[in-house]
C-alpha positions as CSV (number, residue, x, y, z in Angstrom):
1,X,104.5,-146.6,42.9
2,X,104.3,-143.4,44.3
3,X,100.8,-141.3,43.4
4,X,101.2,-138.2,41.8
5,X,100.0,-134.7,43.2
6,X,97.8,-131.8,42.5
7,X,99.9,-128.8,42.0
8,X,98.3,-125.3,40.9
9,X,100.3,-123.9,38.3
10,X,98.0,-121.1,37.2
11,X,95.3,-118.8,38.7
12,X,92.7,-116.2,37.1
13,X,89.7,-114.2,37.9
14,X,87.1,-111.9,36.5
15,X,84.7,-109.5,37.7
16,X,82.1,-107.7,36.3
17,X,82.5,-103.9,35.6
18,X,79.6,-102.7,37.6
19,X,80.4,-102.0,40.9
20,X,77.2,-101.6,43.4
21,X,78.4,-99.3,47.1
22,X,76.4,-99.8,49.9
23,X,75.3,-96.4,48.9
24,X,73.8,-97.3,45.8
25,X,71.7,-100.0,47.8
26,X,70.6,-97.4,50.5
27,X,68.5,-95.3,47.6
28,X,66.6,-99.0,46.1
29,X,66.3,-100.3,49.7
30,X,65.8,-99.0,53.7
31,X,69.5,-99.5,54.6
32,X,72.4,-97.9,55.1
33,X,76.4,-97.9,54.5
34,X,77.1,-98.0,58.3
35,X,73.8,-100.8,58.5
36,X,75.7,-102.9,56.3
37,X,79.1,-102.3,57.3
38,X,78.9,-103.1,60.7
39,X,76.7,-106.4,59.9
40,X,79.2,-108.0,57.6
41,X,82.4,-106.0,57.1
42,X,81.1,-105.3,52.8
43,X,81.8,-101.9,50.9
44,X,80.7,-102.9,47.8
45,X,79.9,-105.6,45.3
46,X,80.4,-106.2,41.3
47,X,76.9,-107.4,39.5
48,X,77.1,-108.7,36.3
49,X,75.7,-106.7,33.4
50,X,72.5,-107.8,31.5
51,X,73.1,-110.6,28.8
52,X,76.7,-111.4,30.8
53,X,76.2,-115.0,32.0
54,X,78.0,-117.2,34.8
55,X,79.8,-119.0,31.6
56,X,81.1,-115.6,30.7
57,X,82.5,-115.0,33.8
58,X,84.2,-118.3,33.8
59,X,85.7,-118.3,30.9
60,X,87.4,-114.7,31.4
61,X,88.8,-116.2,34.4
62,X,90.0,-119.5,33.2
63,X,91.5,-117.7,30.0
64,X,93.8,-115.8,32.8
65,X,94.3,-118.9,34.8
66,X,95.3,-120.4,31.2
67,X,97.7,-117.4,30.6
68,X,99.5,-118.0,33.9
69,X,99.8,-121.7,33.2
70,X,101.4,-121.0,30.1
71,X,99.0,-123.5,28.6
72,X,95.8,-123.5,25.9
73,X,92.8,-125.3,26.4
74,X,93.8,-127.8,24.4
75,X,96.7,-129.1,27.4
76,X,93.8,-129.9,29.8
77,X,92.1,-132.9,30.2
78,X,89.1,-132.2,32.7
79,X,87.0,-128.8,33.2
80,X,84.7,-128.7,36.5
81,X,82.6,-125.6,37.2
82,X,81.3,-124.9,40.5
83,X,78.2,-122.7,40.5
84,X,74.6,-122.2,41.8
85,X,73.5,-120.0,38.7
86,X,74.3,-122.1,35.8
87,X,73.3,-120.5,32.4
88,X,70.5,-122.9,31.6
89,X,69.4,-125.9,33.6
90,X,70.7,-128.4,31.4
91,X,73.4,-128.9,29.6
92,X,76.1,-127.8,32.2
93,X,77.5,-124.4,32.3
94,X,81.1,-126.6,32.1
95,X,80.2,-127.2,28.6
96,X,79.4,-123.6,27.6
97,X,83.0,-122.9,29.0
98,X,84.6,-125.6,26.9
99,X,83.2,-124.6,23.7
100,X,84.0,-121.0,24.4
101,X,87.6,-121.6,25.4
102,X,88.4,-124.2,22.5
103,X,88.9,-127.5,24.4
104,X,87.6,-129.7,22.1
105,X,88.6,-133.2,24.2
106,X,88.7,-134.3,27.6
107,X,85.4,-133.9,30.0
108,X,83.3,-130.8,31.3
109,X,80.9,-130.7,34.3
110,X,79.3,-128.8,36.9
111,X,79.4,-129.3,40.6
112,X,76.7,-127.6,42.9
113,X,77.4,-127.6,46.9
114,X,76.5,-123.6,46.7
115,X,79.4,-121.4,48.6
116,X,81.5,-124.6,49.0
117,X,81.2,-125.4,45.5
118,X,85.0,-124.8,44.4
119,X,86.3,-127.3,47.5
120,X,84.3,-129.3,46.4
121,X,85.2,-129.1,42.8
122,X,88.9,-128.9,43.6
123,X,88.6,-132.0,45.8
124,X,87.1,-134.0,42.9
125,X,89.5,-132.6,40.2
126,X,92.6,-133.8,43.1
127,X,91.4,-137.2,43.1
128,X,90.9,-137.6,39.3
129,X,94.5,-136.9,39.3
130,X,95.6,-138.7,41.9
131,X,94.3,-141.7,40.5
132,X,96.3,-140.9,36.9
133,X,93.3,-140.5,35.0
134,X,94.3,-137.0,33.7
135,X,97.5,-135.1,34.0
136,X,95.7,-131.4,33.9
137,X,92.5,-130.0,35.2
138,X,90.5,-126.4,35.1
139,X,88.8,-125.9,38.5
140,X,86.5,-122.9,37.6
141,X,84.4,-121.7,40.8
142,X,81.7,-119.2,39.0
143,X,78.5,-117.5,40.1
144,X,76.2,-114.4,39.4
145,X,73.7,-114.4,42.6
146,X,72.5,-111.2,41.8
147,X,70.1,-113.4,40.0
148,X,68.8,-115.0,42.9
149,X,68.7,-112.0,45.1
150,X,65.1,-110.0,46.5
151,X,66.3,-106.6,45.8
152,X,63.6,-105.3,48.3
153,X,64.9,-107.7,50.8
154,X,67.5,-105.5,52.7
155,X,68.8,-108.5,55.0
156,X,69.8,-110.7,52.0
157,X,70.0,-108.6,48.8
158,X,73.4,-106.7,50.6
159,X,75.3,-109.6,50.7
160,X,75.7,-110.9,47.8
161,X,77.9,-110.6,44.3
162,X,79.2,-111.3,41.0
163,X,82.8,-113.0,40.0
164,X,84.9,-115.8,38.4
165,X,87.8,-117.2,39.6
166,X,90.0,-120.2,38.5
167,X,93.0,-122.5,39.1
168,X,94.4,-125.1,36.7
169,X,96.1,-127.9,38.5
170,X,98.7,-130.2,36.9
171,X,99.8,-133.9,38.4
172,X,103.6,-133.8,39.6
173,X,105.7,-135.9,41.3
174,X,105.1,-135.9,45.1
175,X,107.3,-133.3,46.6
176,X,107.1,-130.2,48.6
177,X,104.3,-128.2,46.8
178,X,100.8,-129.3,46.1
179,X,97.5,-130.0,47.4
180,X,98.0,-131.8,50.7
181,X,94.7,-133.2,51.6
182,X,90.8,-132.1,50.8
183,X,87.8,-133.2,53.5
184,X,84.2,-132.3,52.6
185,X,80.9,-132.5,54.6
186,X,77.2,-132.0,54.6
187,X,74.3,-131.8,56.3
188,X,71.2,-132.1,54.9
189,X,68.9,-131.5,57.8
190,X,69.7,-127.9,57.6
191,X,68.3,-127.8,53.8
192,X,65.8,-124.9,54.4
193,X,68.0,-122.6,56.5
194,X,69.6,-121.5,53.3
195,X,67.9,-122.2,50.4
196,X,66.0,-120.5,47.2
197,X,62.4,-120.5,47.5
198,X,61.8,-122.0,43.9
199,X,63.7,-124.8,41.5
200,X,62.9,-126.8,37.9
201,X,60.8,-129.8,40.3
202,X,58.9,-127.7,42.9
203,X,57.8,-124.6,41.5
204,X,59.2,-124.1,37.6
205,X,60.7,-120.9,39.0
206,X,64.5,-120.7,40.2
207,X,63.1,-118.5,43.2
208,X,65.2,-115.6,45.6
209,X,67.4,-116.6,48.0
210,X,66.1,-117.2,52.0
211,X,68.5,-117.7,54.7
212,X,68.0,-117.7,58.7
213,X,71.2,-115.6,59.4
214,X,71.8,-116.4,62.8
215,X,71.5,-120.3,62.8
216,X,73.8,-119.7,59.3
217,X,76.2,-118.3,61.3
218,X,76.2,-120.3,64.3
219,X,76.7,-123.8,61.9
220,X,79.5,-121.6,60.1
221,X,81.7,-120.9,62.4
222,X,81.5,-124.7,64.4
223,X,81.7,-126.1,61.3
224,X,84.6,-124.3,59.8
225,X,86.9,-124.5,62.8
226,X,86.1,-128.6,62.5
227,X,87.1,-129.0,59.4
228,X,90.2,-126.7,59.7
229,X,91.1,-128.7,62.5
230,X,90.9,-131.8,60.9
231,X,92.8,-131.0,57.6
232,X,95.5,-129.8,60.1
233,X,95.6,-132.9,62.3
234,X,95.2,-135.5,59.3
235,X,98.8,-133.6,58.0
236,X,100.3,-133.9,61.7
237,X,100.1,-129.7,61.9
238,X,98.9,-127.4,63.6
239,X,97.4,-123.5,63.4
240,X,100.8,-122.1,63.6
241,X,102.4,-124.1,60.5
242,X,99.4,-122.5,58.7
243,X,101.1,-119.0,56.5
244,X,97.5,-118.0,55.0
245,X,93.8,-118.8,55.6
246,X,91.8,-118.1,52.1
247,X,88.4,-118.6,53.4
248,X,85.0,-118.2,51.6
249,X,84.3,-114.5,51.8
250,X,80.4,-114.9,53.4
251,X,80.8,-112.5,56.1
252,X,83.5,-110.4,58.2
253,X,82.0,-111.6,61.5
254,X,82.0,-115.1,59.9
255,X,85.8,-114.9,59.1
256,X,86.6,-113.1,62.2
257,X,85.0,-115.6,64.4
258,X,86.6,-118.7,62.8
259,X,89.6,-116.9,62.9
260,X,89.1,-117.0,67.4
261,X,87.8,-120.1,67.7
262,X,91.1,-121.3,66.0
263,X,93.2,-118.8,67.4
264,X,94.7,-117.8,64.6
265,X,96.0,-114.2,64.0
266,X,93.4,-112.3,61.6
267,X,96.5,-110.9,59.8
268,X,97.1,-114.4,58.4
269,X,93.2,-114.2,56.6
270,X,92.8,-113.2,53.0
271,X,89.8,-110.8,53.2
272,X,87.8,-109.9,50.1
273,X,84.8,-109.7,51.3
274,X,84.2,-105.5,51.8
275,X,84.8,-105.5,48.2
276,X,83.5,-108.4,46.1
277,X,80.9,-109.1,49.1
278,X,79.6,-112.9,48.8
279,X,80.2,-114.4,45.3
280,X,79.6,-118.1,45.9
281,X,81.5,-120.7,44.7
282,X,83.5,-118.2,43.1
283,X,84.7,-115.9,46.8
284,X,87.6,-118.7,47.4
285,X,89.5,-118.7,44.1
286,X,88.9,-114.4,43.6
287,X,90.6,-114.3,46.7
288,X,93.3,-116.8,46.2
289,X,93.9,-115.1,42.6
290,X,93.9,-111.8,44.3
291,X,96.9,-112.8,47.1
292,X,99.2,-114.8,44.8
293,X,98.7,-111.6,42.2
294,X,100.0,-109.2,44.8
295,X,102.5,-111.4,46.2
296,X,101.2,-112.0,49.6
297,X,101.1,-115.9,48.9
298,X,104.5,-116.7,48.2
299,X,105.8,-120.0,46.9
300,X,106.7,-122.7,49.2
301,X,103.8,-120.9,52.0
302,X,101.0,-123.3,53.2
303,X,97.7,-122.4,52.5
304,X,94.1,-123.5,54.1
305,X,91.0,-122.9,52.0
306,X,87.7,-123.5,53.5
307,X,84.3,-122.8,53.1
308,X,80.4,-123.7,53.9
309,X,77.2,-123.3,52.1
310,X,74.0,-123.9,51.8
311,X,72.8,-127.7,52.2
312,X,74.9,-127.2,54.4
313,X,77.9,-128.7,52.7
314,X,81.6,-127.1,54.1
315,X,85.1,-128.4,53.5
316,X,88.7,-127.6,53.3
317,X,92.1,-127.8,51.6
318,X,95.2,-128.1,52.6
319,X,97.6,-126.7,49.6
320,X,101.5,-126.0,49.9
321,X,102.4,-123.7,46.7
């Protein structure tokens, strides 16, 4: 008997209204728009607005992803969210979402690898349908980091935004389209290299956001490249069979410099980054919403997502559409 496949049949995002330029940043902290911009290729970011929470966000976008799928909440049978900033620290944010969009059965959770949160939730919604035991599944990835962020901290509190995005997936018969393969990693020994400084067990407090930005993007861009490679050779393929990379959107240099090390032309990169700036768990699905809305992405195209956050954790999927 053949196992079934994942196949993403809808896609949705949300971002808050507020838009933040690097402009706006320069008059609450010493920087600049061409200090920022030439650092890590942003414009500008959307910050949630007060009393808007991450299950907000992720409902607006799986109501979209919903639309698109021509489905309710009722057709699905598993809801994962993938975020860093859930509303409270128990229950799960997932839940929140399921009350709010209706879906009364089937099972709601969070996942929390950081920035590689959605692989990692996408990779664990695959198998749940590879294995038959549900037909249809909500993969939300959904942060607000402004939340986390030192606003007096100019080499952190530029990087970072708001957003939603979503995919619902569907189990069908192993043809063309679908979700190839998924590989995910981590490291733990790099736990304080990007980290918050607080958490419920160590200080009560959820803490700001610390990261040491050059060993951050030294493990990023080894890391990506390795598991790029290895989705591609575990499919018998290679850089050139690849139509679109939809990276996590962390940093231009970051994206650039995978982009080298694989040799693959920057033109085949979704970039989002100048204007959403680093959303999380959320970067990889606003971005893949963004190029299948416009038409870039077109059916039948095969697709690479990757990411890496803090822990570290990184992964990849492999995904024909």
């Amino acid at each position: 008997m053949t196992r079934p496949r994942s196949k993403i049949i809808g896609h949705g995002a949300y971002l808050p209204k507020t838009v933040v330029t690097n402009a706006d940043l320069s008059s609450k902290v010493e920087t600049s728009d061409e200090w920022i911009l030439t650092r890590t290729g942003i414009r500008e970011r959307h910050i949630a607005a007060e009393g808007e929470l991450t299950s907000d966000l992720a409902a607006a976008a799986a109501r979209n992803a919903l639309e698109r799928a021509k489905l309710s909440a009722s057709d699905i049978d598993l809801l994962i969210v993938a975020t860093t900033t859930p509303d409270n620290t128990f229950p799960a944010t997932a839940a929140r979402v399921q009350a709010k969009l209706g879906m009364t059965g089937g099972a709601a959770f969070d996942i929390q690898a950081v920035c590689s949160g959605f692989i990692f939730a996408l990779a664990t919604a695959d198998n749940f349908i590879k294995c038959g035991q549900v037909k249809r599944a909500l993969v939300i990835g959904a942060d607000t980091l402004s939340r986390l962020v030192d606003w007096q901290d100019r080499t952190t509190c530029v990087l970072f935004g708001d957003g939603a995005g979503a995919v619902v997936l569907e189990a069908c018969d192993s043809g063309i389209a679908g979700i190839l393969s998924t590989h995910i990693h981590s490291q733990g020994e790099h736990y304080d290299l990007l980290r918050t400084t607080g958490g419920p067990s160590s200080t009560g407090q959820v803490g700001v956001i610390e990261m040491n930005g050059k060993e951050v993007f030294k493990h990023a861009v080894m890391n990506l490249a390795e598991v790029v490679d290895e989705a591609l050779k575990f499919n018998g393929m290679t850089p050139d069979d690849l139509d679109w990379i939809v990276p996590h959107q962390a940093n231009r240099r970051i994206l650039d410099g995978t982009a080298k090390k694989l040799g693959i032309d920057p033109a085949k990169v979704v970039v989002t980054v100048d204007r959403h700036a680093n959303t999380s768990a959320a970067s990889i699905p606003l971005a893949l919403d963004e190029a299948l809305s416009d038409g870039r992405i077109k059916p039948g195209q095969l697709i690479l997502l990757e990411a890496m956050g803090g822990g570290f954790t990184w992964g990849a999927a492999l995904v024909r559409i």
